[in-house]
Every structure is written in structure tokens, then in C-alpha cells.
NUBAVO-499424 format. One record per residue (C-alpha): residue number from 1; residue in three letters; x, y, z. Coordinates in steps of 0.02 Angstrom, whole numbers, plus 32768, in hexadecimal, padded with zeros to 4 digits. Layout:
BEGIN
(NUM; ALA; (X; Y; Z))
...
REM end
This chain:
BEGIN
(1; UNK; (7A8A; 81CA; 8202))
(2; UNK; (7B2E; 81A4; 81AB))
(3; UNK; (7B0D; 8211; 8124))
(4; UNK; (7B07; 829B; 81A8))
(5; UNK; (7B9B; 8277; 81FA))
(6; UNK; (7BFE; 827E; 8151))
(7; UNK; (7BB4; 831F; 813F))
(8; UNK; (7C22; 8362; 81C0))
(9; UNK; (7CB6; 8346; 8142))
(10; UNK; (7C78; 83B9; 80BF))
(11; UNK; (7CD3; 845B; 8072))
(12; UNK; (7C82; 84E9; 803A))
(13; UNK; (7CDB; 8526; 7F93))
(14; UNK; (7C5C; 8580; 7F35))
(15; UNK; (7C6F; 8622; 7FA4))
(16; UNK; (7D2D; 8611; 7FC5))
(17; UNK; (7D9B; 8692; 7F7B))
(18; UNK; (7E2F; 865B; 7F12))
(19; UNK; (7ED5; 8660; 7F38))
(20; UNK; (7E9F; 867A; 7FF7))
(21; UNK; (7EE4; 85EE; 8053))
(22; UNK; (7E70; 8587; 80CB))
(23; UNK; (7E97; 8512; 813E))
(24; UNK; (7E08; 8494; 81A1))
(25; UNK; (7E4D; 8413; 822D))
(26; UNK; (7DE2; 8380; 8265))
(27; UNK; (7DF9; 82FE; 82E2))
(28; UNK; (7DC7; 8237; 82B6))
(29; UNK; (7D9E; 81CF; 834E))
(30; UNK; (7D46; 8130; 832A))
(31; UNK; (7CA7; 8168; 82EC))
(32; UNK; (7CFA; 819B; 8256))
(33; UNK; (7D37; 80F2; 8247))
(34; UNK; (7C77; 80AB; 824D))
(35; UNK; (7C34; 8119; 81AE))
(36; UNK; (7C88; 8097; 8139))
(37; UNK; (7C5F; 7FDF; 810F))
(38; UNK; (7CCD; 7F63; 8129))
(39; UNK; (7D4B; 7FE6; 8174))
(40; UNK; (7DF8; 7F81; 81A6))
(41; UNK; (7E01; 8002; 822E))
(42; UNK; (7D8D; 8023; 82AE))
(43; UNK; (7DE0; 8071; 832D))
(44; UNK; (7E6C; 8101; 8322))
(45; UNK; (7E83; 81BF; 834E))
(46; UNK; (7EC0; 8220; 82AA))
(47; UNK; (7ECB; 82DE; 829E))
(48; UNK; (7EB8; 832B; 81F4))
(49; UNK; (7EF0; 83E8; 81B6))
(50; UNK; (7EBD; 83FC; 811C))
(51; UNK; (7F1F; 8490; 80C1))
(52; UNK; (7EA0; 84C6; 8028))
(53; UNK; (7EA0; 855B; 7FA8))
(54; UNK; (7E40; 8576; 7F0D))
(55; UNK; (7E81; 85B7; 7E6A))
(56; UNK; (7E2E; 85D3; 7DBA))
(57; UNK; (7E55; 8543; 7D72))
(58; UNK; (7E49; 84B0; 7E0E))
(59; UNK; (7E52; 848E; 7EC6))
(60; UNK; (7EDA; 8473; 7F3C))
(61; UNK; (7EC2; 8415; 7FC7))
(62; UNK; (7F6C; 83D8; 8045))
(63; UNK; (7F3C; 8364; 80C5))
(64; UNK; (7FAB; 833C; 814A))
(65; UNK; (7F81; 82B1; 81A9))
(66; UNK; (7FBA; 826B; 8263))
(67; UNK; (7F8A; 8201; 82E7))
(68; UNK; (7F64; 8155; 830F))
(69; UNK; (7EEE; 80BD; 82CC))
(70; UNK; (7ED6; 800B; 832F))
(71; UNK; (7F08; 7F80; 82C6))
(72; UNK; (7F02; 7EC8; 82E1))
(73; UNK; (7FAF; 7E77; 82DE))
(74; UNK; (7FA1; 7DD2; 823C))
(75; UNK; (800D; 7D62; 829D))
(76; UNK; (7FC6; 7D7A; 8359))
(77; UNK; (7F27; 7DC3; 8352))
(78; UNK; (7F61; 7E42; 83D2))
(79; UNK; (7F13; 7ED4; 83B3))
(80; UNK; (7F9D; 7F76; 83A2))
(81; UNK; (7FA3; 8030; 8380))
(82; UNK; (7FF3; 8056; 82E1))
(83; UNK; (8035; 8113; 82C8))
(84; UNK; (7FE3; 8177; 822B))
(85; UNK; (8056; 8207; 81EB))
(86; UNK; (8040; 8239; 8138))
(87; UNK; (802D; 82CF; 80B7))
(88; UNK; (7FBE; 82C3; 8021))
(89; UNK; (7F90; 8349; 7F9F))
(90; UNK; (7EF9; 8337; 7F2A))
(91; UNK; (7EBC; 83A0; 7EAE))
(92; UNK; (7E19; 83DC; 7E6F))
(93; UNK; (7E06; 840F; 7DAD))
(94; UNK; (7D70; 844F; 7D71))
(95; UNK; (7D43; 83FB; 7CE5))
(96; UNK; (7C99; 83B6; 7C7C))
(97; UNK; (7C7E; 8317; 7CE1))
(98; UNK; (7CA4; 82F7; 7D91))
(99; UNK; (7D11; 824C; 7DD4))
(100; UNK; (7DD4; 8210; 7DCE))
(101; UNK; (7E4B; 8256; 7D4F))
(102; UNK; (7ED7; 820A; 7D9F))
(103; UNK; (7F04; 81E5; 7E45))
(104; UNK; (7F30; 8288; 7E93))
(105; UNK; (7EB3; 82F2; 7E26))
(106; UNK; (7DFA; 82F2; 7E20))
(107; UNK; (7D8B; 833D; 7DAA))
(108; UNK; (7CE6; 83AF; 7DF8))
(109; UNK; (7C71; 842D; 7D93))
(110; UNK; (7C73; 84E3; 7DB7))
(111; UNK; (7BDB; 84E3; 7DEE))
(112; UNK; (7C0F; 845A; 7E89))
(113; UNK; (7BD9; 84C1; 7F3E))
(114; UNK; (7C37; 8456; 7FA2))
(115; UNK; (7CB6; 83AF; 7F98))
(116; UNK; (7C96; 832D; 801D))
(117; UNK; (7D53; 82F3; 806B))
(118; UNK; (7D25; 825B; 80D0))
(119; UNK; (7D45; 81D5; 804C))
(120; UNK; (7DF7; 822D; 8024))
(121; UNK; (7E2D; 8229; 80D9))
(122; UNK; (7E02; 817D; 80F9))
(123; UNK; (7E67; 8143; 806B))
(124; UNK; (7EFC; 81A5; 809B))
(125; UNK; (7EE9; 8152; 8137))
(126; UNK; (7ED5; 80A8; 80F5))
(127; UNK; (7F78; 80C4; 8075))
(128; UNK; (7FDB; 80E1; 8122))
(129; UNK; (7FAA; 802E; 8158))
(130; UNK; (8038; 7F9A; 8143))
(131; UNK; (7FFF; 7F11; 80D0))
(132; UNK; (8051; 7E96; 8169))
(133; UNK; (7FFA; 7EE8; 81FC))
(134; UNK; (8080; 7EAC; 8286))
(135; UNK; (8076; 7EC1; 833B))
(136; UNK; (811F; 7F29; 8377))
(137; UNK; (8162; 7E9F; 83DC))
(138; UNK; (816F; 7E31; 8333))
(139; UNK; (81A9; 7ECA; 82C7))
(140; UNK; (8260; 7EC3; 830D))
(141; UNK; (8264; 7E0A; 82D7))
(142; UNK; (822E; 7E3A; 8241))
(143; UNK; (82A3; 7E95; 8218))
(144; UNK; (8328; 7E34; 824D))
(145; UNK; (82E3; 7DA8; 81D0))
(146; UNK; (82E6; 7E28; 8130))
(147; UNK; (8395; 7E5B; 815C))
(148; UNK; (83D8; 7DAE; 816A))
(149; UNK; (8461; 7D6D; 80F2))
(150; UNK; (8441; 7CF0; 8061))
(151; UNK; (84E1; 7C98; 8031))
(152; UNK; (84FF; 7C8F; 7F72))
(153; UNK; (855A; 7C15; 7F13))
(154; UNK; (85B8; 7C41; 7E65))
(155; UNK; (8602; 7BBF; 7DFD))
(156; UNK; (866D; 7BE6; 7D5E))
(157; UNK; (864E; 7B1D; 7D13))
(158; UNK; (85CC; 7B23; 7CA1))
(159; UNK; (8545; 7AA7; 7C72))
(160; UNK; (85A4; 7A64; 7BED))
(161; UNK; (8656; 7A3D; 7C2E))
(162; UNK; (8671; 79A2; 7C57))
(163; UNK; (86E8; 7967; 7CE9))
(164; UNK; (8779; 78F5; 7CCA))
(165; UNK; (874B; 7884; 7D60))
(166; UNK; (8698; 78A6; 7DA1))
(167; UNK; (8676; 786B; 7E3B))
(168; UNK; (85B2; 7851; 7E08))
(169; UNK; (85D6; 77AE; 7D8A))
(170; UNK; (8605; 7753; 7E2E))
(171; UNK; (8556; 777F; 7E59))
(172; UNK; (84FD; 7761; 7DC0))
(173; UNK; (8492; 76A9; 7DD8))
(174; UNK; (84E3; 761F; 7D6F))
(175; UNK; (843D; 75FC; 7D24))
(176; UNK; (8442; 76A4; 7CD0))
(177; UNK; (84E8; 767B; 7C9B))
(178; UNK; (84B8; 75CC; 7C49))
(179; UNK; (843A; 7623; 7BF7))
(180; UNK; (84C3; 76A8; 7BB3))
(181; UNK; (8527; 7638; 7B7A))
(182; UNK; (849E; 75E4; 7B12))
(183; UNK; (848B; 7677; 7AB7))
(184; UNK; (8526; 769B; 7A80))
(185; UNK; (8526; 75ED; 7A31))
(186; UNK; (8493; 760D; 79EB))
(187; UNK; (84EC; 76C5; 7995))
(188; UNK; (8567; 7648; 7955))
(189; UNK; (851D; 75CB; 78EA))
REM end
């Protein structure tokens, strides 16, 4: 059943004239959500134009992503809707083997009838997703914690310099002292 519903997500290239541009819109509800394992998402409305158009040599596809996903907030476990807004371009090269040449271009035969866009769009999605998933009544305070000042301290004395009357030998336990002095007799003899 899956498999079907992923279907709905394919694009035709093999009969698409080049240097025509196509465009395709689809709208994400939470079924969409469902067709992956493990899915950090699994509720969220997203709608996705996809700009496309085919040349000689690869495969341009825009896609242009808004909407919203529900996320669960880390620190209350309140459940919130978190805005999606995003543009991502990805190409298509033909080439000898199919799979990732790099992260924005992917490598299909000539011979490929259509490219399936489901797995593409879900990661888009999932790149637009904060790494601390915070509720928007904590985000302010958040905020207000990154901004906050840190006091530095600079001192010119270095490591080395010694102070004509330190403060610390007052502090310095008399034992320690005993034992100083023991070695400098020692250094002597």
C-alpha cells in the first residue's frame, strides 16, 4: 500500500521536452508523514511547487517548500507547530550509474522513465527542523540566554613575575614552609 502511495510522487521525464519548463504542486498532510519509518514528524501540512526543466545534459528540479509540521517541544513535551519555508534545487545528470554525486546532484541513466520525489521532499523538510525543537513560549528565553553578557578578565602579569609582597605566602601552611626550608639546606651542603 505504501509503495502506492509514493507512487503519487513520481515525474514523468522520459516524454518531457527540454528546455520547456514544468511545474507540479502537491500538498503533504499527514499521510505523507506515515510512508517513512521512524519519521520525527508525523503530523504537518506542507505545500510543494516543484519548478522542473530538462536539458541535454541533466535535470533541473526547484522546489519551493511552505507550510507547517507538528513538533514535540525537548524541554516540555508540549507538542507545537513549527513553520517550514525553504528553497532547494537538485540536479539530475545523466550519467553510467545511478546514486549521489554530491549533495545537490544526482546521477540517473538516459534511459530512467520517471524519478520518484518523495524521499527528496521529506528531507528538505526534515533539514528545516531545529536540532533544539523548542516550544515558542521558551524560544524568547532562549534567546535572551544566548544574548547574555560574559564578563572577561585580562591581566598584563604573566606567569612568571613575581610580586614584591604576595599576599598568598601569608596563606601558604607552615608545614609546607618547614619542609621548604629543609630543602634549601639540603641545596647547601
Amino acid at each position: 500500500m505504501q509503495k502506492n502511495r509514493l507512487r503519487d510522487f513520481d515525474i514523468e521525464i522520459s516524454h518531457v521536452k527540454e528546455h520547456t519548463p514544468h511545474k507540479f504542486e502537491f500538498q503533504l498532510n499527514d499521510s505523507f508523514f506515515t510512508l517513512f519509518e521512524d519519521s520525527l514528524i508525523q503530523k504537518g501540512s506542507v505545500t510543494v511547487d516543484v519548478e522542473f526543466e530538462k536539458t541535454p545534459l541533466l535535470i533541473r528540479m526547484n522546489f519551493i517548500l511552505n507550510g507547517v509540521v507538528e513538533l514535540v517541544c525537548d524541554r516540555s513535551l508540549d507538542t507545537f507547530e513549527q513553520p517550514i519555508s525553504s528553497e532547494n534545487v537538485l540536479l539530475f545528470k545523466y550519467s553510467e550509474e545511478e546514486g549521489e554525486i554530491t549533495e545537490e546532484i544526482i546521477g540517473i541513466k538516459r534511459e530512467t522513465i520517471k524519478i520518484n520525489i518523495a524521499q527528496y521532499i521529506y528531507e528538505f523538510i526534515n533539514l528545516e527542523v531545529p536540532i533544539k525543537k523548542l516550544h515558542p513560549r521558551f524560544q524568547e528565553e532562549e534567546v535572551d540566554n544566548d544574548t547574555s553578557e560574559t564578563l572577561l578578565i585580562y591581566s598584563t602579569e604573566t606567569e612568571n613575575e613575581e610580586k614584591s609582597e604576595s599576599p598568598t605566602e601569608d596563606l601558604i601552611d607552615p608545614r609546607w614552609l618547614a619542609l621548604k626550608s629543609l630543602k634549601d639546606k639540603s641545596k647547601l651542603n
